[in-house]
MDTraj code that builds the backbone (N, CA, C; nanometers):
import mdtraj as md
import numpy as np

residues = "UNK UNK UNK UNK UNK UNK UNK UNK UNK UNK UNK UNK UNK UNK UNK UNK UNK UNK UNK UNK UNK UNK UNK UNK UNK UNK UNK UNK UNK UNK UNK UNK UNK UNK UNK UNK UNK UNK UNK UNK UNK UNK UNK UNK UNK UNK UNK UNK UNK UNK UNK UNK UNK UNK UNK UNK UNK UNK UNK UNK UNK UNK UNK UNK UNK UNK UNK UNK UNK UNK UNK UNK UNK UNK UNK UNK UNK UNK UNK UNK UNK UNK UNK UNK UNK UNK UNK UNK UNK UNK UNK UNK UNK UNK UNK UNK UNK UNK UNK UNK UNK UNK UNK UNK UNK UNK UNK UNK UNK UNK UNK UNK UNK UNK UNK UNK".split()
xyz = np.array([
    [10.4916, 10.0838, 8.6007],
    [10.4393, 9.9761, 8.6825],
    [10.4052, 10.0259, 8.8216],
    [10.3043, 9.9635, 8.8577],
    [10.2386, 9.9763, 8.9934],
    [10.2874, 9.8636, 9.1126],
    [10.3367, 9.8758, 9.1996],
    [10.3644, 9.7997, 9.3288],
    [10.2939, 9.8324, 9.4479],
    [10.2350, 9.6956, 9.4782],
    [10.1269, 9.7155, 9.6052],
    [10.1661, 9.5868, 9.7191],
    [10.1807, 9.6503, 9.8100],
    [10.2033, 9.5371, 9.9537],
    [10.1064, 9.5679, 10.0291],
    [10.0201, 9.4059, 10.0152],
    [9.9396, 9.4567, 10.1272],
    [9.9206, 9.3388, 10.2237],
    [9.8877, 9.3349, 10.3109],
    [9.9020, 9.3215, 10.4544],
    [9.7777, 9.3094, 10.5440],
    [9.7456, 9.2058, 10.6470],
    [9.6326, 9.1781, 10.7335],
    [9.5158, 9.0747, 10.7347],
    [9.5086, 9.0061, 10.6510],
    [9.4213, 8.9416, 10.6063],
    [9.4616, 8.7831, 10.7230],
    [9.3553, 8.7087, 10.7122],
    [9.3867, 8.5979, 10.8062],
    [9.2727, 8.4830, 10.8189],
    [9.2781, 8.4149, 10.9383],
    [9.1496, 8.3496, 10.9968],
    [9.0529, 8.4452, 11.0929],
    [8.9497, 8.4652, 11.1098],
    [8.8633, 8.5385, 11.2385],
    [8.7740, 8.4459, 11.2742],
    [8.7087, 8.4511, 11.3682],
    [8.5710, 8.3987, 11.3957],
    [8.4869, 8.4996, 11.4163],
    [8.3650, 8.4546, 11.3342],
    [8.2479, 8.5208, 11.3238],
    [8.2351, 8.6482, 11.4456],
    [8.1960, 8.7579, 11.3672],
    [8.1865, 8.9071, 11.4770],
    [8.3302, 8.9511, 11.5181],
    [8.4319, 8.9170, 11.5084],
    [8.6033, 8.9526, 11.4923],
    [8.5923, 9.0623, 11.4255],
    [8.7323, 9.1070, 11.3687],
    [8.7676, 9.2385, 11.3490],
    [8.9190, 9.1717, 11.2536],
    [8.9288, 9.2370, 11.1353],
    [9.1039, 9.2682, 11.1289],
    [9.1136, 9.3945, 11.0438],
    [9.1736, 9.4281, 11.0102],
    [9.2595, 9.5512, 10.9704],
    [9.3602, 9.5017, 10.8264],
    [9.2557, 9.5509, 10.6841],
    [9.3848, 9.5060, 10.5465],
    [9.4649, 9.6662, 10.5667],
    [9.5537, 9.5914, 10.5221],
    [9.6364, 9.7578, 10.4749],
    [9.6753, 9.7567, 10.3521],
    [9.7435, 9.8280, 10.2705],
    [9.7683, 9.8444, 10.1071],
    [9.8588, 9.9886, 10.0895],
    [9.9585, 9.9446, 10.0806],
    [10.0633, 10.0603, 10.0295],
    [10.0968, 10.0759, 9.8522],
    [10.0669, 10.1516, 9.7938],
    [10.1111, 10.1261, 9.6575],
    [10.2170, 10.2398, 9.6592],
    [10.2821, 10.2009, 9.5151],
    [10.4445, 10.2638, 9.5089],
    [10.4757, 10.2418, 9.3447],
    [10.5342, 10.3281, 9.2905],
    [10.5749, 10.2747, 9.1366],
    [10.5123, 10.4300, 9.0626],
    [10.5159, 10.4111, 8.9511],
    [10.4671, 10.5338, 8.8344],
    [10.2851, 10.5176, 8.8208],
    [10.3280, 10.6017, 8.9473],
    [10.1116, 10.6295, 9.0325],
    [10.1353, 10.7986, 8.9362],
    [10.0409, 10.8198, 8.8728],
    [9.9706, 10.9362, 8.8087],
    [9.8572, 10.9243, 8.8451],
    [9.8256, 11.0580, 8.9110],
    [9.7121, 11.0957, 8.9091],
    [9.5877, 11.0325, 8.9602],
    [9.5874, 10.9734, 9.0604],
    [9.5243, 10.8632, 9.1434],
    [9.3714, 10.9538, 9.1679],
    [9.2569, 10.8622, 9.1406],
    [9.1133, 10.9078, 9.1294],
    [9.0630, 10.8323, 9.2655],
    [9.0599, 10.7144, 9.2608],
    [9.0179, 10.6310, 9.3861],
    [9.1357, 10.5126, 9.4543],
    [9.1235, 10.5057, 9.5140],
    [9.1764, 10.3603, 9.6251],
    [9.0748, 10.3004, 9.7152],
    [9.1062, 10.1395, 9.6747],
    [8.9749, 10.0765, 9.7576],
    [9.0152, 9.9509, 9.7704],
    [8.8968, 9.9014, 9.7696],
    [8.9216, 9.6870, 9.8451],
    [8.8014, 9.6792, 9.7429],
    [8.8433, 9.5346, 9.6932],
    [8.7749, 9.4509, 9.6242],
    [8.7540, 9.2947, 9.6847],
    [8.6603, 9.1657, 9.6891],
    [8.6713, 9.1091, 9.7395],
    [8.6043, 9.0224, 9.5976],
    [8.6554, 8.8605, 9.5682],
    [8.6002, 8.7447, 9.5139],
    [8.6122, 8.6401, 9.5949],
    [8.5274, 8.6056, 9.6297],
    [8.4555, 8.4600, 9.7205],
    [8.4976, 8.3620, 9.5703],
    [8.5195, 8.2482, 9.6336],
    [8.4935, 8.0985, 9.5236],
    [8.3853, 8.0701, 9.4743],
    [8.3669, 8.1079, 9.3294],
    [8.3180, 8.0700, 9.2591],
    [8.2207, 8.1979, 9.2234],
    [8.2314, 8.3046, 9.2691],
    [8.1911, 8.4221, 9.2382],
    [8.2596, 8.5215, 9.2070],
    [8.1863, 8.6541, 9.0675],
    [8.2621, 8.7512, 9.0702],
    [8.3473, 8.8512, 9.1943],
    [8.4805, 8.9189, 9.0843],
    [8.5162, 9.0105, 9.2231],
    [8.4132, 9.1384, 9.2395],
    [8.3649, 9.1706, 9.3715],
    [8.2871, 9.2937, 9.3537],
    [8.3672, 9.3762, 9.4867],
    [8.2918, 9.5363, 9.4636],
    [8.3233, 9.6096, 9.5072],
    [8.2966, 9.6100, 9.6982],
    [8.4455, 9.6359, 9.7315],
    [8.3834, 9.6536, 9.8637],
    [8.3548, 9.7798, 9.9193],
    [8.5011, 9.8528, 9.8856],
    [8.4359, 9.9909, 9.9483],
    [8.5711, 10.0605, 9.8680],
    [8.5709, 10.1614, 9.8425],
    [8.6556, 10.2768, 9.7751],
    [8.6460, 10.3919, 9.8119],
    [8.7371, 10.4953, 9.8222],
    [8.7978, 10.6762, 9.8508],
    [8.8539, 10.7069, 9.7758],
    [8.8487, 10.8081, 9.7224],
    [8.8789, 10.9332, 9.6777],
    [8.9751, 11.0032, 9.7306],
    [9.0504, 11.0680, 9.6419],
    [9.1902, 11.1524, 9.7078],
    [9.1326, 11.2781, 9.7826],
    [8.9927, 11.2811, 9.7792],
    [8.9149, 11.3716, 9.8638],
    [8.8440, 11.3185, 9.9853],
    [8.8314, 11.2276, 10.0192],
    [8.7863, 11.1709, 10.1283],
    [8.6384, 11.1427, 10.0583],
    [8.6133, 11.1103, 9.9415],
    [8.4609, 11.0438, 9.9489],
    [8.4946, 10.9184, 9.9712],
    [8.3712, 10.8319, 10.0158],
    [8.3543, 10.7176, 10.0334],
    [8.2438, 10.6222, 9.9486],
    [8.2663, 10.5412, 9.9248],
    [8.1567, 10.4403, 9.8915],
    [8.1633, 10.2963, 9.9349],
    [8.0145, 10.2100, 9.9527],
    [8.0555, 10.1198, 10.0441],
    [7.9699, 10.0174, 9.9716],
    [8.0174, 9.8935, 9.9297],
    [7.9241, 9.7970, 9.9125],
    [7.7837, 9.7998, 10.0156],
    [7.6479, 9.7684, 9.9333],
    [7.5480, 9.7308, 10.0442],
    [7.5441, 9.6827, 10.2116],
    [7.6059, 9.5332, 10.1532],
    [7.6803, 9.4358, 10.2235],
    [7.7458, 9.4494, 10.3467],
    [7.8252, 9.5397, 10.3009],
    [7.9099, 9.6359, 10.4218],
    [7.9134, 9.7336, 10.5329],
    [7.8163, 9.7977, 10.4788],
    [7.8083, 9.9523, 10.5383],
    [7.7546, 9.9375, 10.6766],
    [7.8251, 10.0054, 10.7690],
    [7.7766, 10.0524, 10.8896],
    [7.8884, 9.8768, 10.9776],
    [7.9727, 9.8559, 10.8919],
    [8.0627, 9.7285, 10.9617],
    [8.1799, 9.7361, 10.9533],
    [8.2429, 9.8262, 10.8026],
    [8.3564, 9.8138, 10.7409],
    [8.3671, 9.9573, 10.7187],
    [8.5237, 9.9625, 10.7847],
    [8.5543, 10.2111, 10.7367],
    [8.6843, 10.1434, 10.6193],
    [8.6949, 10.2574, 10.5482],
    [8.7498, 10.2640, 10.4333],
    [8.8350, 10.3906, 10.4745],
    [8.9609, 10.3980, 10.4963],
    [9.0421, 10.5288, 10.5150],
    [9.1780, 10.5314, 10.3773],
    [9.2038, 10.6550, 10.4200],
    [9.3186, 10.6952, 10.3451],
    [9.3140, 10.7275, 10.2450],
    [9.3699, 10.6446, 10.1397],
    [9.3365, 10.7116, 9.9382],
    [9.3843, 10.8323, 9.9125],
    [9.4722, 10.8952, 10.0297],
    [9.5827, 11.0302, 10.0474],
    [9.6830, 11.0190, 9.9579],
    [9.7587, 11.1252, 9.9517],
    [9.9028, 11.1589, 9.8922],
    [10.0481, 11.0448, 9.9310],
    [9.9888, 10.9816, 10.0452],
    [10.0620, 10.8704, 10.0549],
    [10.0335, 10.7479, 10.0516],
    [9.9684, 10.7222, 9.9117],
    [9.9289, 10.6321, 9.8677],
    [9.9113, 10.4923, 9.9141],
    [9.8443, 10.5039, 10.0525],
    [9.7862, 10.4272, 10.1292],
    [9.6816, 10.4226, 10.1407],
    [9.6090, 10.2952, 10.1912],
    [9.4756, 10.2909, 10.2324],
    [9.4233, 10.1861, 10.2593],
    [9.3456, 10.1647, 10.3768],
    [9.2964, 10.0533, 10.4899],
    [9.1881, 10.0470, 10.5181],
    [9.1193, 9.9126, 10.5252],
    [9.0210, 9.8677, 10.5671],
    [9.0085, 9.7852, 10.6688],
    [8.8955, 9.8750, 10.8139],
    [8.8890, 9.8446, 10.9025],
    [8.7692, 9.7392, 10.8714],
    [8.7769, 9.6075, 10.9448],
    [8.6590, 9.5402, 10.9080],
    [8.6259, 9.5053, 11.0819],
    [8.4958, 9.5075, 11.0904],
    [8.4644, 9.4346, 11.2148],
    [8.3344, 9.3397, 11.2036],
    [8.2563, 9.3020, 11.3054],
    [8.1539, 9.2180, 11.3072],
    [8.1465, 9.1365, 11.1807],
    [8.2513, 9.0752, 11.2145],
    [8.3038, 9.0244, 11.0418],
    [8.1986, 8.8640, 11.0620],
    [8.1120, 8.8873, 10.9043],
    [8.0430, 8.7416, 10.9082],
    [8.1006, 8.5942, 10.8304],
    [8.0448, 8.4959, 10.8465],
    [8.1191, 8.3999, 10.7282],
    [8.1074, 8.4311, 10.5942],
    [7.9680, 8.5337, 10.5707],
    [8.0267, 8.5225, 10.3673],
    [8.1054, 8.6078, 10.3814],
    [8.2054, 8.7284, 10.4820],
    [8.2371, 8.7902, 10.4246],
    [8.4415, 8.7233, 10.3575],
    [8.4050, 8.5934, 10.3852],
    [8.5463, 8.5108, 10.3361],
    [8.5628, 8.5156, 10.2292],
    [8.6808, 8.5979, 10.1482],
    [8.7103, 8.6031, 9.9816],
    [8.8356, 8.5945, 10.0109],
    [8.8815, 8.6573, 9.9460],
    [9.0162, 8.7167, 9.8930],
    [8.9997, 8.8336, 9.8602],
    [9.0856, 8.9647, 9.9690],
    [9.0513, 9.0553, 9.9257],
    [9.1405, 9.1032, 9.8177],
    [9.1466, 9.2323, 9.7501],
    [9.2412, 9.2854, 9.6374],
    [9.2337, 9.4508, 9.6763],
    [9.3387, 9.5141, 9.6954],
    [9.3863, 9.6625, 9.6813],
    [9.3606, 9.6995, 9.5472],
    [9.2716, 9.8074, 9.5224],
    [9.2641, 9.8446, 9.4187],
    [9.3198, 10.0192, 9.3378],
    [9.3781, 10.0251, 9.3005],
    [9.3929, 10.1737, 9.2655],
    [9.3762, 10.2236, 9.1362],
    [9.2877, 10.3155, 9.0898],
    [9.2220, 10.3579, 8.9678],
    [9.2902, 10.4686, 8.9512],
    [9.3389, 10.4907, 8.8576],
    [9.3929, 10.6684, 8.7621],
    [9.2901, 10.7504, 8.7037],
    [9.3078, 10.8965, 8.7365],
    [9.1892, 10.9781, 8.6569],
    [9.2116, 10.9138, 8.5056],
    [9.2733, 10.8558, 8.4542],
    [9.2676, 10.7973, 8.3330],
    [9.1374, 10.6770, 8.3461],
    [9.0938, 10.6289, 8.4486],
    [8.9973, 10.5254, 8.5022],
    [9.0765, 10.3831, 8.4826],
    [9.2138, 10.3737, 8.4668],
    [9.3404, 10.2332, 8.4878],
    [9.3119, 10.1910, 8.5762],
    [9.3115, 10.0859, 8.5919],
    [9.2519, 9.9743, 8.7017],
    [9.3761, 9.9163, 8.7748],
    [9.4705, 9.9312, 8.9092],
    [9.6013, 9.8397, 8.8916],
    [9.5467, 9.7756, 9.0476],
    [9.6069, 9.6195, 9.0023],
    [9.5592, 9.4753, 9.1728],
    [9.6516, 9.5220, 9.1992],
    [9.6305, 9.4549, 9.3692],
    [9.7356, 9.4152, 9.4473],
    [9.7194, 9.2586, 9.3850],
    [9.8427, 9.1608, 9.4792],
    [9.8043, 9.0219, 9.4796],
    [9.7279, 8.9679, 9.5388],
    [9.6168, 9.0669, 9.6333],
    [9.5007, 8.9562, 9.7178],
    [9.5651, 8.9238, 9.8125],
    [9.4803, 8.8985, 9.9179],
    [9.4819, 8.8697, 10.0883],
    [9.3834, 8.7949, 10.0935],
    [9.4187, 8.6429, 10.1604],
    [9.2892, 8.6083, 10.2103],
    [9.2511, 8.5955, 10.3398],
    [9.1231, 8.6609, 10.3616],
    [8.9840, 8.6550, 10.4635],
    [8.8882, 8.5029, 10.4884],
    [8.9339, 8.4722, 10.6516],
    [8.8503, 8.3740, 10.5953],
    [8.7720, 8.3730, 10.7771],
    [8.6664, 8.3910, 10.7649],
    [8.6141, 8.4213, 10.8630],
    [8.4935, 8.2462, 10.9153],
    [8.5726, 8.1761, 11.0172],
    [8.5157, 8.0822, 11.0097],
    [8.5853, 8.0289, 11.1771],
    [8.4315, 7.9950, 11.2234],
    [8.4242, 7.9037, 11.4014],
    [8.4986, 7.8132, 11.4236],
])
top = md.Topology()
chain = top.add_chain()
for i, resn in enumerate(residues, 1):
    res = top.add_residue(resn, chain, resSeq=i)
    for name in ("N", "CA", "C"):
        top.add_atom(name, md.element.get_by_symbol(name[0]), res)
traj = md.Trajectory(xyz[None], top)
């Protein structure tokens, strides 16, 4: 089993900033990526941004050049800086961590809710 605490999520107003964090812990093999996932109401969850135990990055469209994606290290952490945060970007986010096996394990979600 996989254990994930994660942490930061809140109210902002539009163009704000917060900081998720995501610690995972438990029988982690072989970890391929760590990332953030986000589902808005009434829409699928999609990708926000994910790393590599090598420092690659990938970034939803949506995102890029607003939101850094760090960590996905040996200490199985990893955070998302969000800023110029808009109203769609209100979901629920989810910690995600994938195994070179390609195992998919959640956190329980944080919610984002970015609203005046």
């Amino acid at each position: 089993q996989v254990q994930f605490v994660e942490s930061g999520g809140g109210l902002v107003q539009p163009g704000g900033s917060l900081r998720l964090s995501c610690a995972a812990s438990g029988s982690i093999y072989g970890i391929y990526t760590m990332g953030w996932y986000r589902q808005a109401p009434g829409k699928q969850r999609e990708l926000v941004a994910s790393i590599t135990t090598g420092g690659i990055t990938s970034y939803a469209d949506s995102v890029k050049g607003r939101f850094t994606i760090s960590g996905g290290n040996a200490k199985n952490t990893v955070y998302l800086q969000m800023n110029s945060l808009k109203v769609e970007d209100t979901a629920v986010y989810y910690c995600n961590l994938r195994n070179t096996l390609l195992s998919d394990y959640w956190g329980q979600g944080t919610q984002v809710t970015v609203s005046s």
